[in-house]
N, C-alpha and C positions, 0 to 999 in steps of 0.2 A: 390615310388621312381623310379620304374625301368618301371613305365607307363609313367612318366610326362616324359622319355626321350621317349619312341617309342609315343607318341603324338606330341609330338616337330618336333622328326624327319618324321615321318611317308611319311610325303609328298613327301620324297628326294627318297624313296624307289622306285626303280623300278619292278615292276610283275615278271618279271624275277628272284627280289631278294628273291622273297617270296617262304615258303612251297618247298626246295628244299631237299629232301631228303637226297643228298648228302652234306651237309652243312659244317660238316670239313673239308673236303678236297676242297669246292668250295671256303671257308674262308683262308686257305693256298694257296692256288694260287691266290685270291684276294689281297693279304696281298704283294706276289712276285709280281705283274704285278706292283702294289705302289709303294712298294721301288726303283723299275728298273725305272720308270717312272711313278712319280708323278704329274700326270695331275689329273686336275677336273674329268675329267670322272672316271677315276683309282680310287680318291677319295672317289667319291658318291658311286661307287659300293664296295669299302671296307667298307665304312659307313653302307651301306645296309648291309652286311654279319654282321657285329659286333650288330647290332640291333637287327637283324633276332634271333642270339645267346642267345643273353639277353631277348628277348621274350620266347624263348623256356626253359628258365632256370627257376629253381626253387628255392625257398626264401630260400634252406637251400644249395644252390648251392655257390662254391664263385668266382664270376664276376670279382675280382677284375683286374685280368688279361685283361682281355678283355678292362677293360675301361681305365686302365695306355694305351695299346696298341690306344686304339680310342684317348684319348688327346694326345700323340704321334703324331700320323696321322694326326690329327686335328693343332698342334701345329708347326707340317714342312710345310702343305698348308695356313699354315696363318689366318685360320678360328677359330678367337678369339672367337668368340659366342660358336662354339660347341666345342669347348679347355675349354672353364668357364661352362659349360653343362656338360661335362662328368667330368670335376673336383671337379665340387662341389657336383657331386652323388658319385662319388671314394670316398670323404672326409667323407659323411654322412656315409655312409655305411658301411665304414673301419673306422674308428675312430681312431684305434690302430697302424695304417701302422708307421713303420720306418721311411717314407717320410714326414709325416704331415706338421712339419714344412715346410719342403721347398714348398710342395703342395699350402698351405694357402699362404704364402709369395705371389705364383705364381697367386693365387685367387686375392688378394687384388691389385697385379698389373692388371690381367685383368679386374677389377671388375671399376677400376678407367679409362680405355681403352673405357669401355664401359660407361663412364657416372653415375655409378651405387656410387656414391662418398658416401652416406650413408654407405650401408653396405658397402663398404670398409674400413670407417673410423670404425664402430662396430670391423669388423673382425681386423683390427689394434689394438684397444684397448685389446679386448681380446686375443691377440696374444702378446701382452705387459704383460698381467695379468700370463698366460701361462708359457710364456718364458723370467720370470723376467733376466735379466743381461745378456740376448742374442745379438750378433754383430750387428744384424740389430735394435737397441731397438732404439739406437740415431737417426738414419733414418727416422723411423715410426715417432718419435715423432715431429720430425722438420716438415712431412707432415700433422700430425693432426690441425683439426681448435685451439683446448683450449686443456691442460692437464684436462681429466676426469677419469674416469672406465667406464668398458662396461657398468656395470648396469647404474651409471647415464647417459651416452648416451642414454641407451633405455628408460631411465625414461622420457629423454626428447623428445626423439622423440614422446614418448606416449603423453606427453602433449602439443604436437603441432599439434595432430589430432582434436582437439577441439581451436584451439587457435583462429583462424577466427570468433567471434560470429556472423558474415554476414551469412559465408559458413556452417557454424556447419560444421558436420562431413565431415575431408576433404581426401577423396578415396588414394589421391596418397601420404599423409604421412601415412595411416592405412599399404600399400602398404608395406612402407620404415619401419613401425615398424614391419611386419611378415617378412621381410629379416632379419633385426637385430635381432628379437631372432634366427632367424636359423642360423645367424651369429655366433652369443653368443653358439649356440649348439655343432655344429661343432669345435668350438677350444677348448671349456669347454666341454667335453661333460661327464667328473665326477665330474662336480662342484654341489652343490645341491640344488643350486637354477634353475640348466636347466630346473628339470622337469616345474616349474611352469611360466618359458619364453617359453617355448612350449606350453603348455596349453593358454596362455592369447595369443598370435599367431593364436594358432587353431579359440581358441574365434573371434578375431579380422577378422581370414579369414572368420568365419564365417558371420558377419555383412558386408562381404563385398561381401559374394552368393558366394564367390571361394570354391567351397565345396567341390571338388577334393583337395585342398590344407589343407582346414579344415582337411580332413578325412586322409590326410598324415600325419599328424602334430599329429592327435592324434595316428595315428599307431606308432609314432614313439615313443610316451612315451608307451604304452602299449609293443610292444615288446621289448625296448631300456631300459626303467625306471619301468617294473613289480611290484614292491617293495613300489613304489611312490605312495603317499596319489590320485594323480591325475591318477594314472592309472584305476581304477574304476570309478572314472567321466569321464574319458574318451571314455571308453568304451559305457556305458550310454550313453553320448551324440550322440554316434555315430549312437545309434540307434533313438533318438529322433529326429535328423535329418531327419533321412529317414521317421519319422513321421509324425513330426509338420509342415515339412518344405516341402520335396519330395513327402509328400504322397504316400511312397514306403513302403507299406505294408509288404512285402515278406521281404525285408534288416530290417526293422523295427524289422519284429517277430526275426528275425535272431540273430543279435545284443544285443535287450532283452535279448534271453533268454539266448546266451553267457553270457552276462551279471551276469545274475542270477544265474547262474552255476557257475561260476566262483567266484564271488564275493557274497554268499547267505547271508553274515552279512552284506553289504556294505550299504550305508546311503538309498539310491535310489531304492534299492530292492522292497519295496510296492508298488513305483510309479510305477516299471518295470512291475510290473503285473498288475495295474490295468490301466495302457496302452495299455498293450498285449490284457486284455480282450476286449479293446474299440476298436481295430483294426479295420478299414472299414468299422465304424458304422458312420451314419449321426448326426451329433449334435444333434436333437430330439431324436435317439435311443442312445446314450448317455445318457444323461436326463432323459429319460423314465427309465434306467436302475439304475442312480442314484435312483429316486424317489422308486420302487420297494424295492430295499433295503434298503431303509430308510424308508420305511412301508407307503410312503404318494400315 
């Protein structure tokens, strides 16, 4: 979560804003020069301090401060893109915030800003399912295409990734169905079907090579959904990935044997090991090692 913003931003940063020792204090006077005068430059270099923060921060750290302060920032210079960037990592991340509602509300307006008119309309729906008999319900509903529910929106956005039999598989609704479940996550996020619109997501990023996106999706049911039949597939996959797919060895064994450790009755457990053993062996030393132990 908190890479896919220092990637995003990364480029805005200037050297200067990096590795400063003094970073509180350089972040409060960053913060003062913005408010006194908010110019682009002011801007970029408070964007800089706030990233730098959240880079040095730790997963048991809580950011949220920082990031209401960044869409803040973001939302007085008119910079809708990183206003829906930092709002929709505050929303994953805090789930529980007091704000949620008005947060999402704020999403689905920027989200429609941007073009992004699918998940907008998911996050509407499930913001309808959420917030049954809330003031803004009559609103949402007059801008939706048809009265649905989230699920069957996402059911159907999944069945129009195939609907082209020309195109077959078409990239940019697989695209619009891993927002919609992370749409669906975000508003629902104790409903108990999330885990498994995260998972088919993860799945989905994965047929699509976003494998930084994949491996977020599945982190997020492993630390968010622990309990969940898919958080042990998840897990697994995570390391299969770096297998089948990366040919990243090192993440690979890693993964496993978390895996294994964690989950030592889980469905996948045999294959996990007899994966581990096959690590950075050539298909023939494969093979060879099949045969061996089956006496041929």
């Amino acid at each position: 979560m908190r890479l896919l913003i220092l990637f995003l931003f990364l480029a805005m940063i200037s050297p200067s804003c990096k590795n400063n020792p003094g970073a509180d204090q350089a972040l409060v006077q960053a913060e003062k020069q913005f408010n006194e005068n908010p110019t682009e430059e002011n801007y970029s270099a408070l964007m800089g301090k706030y990233l730098e923060k959240i880079r040095q921060s730790t997963s048991t750290q809580d950011i949220s401060g920082l990031l209401v302060n960044a869409v803040q920032a973001s939302r007085k210079s008119n910079h809708n893109d990183q206003e829906l960037l930092f709002l929709n990592n505050l929303v994953k991340a805090y789930p529980d915030r007091s704000d949620k509602r008005e947060n999402i509300l704020r999403l689905i307006e920027l989200l429609h800003k941007a073009g992004k008119h699918t998940t907008a309309d998911e996050l509407s729906y499930a913001f309808l399912k959420a917030y049954p008999g809330d003031s803004m319900g009559e609103e949402l509903k007059n801008k939706l295409p048809k009265g649905s529910t989230p699920e069957d929106y996402i059911a159907e956005i999944g069945r129009s990734i195939f609907a082209d039999t020309v195109r077959g598989f078409d990239e940019q609704k697989a695209m619009a169905y891993v927002d919609a479940c992370e749409a669906y996550a975000m508003v629902l996020n104790n409903d108990e079907k999330t885990p498994d619109f995260l998972y088919k997501a993860a799945e989905t990023a994965h047929t699509l090579k976003t494998f930084e996106k994949s491996f977020a999706l599945y982190d997020w049911i492993i630390d968010k959904y622990p309990k969940s039949p898919r958080a042990p597939i998840a897990l697994f996959m995570k390391g299969f990935i770096f297998d089948a797919t990366l040919h990243d060895s090192a993440n690979a064994a890693k993964f496993y044997s978390e895996f294994i450790a964690k989950y030592p009755n889980a469905e996948f457990v045999k294959d996990a090991k007899v994966l581990m053993s096959n690590l950075g062996k050539s298909d023939e030393e494969v093979l060879k090692s099949i045969r061996e132990k089956g006496g041929n």
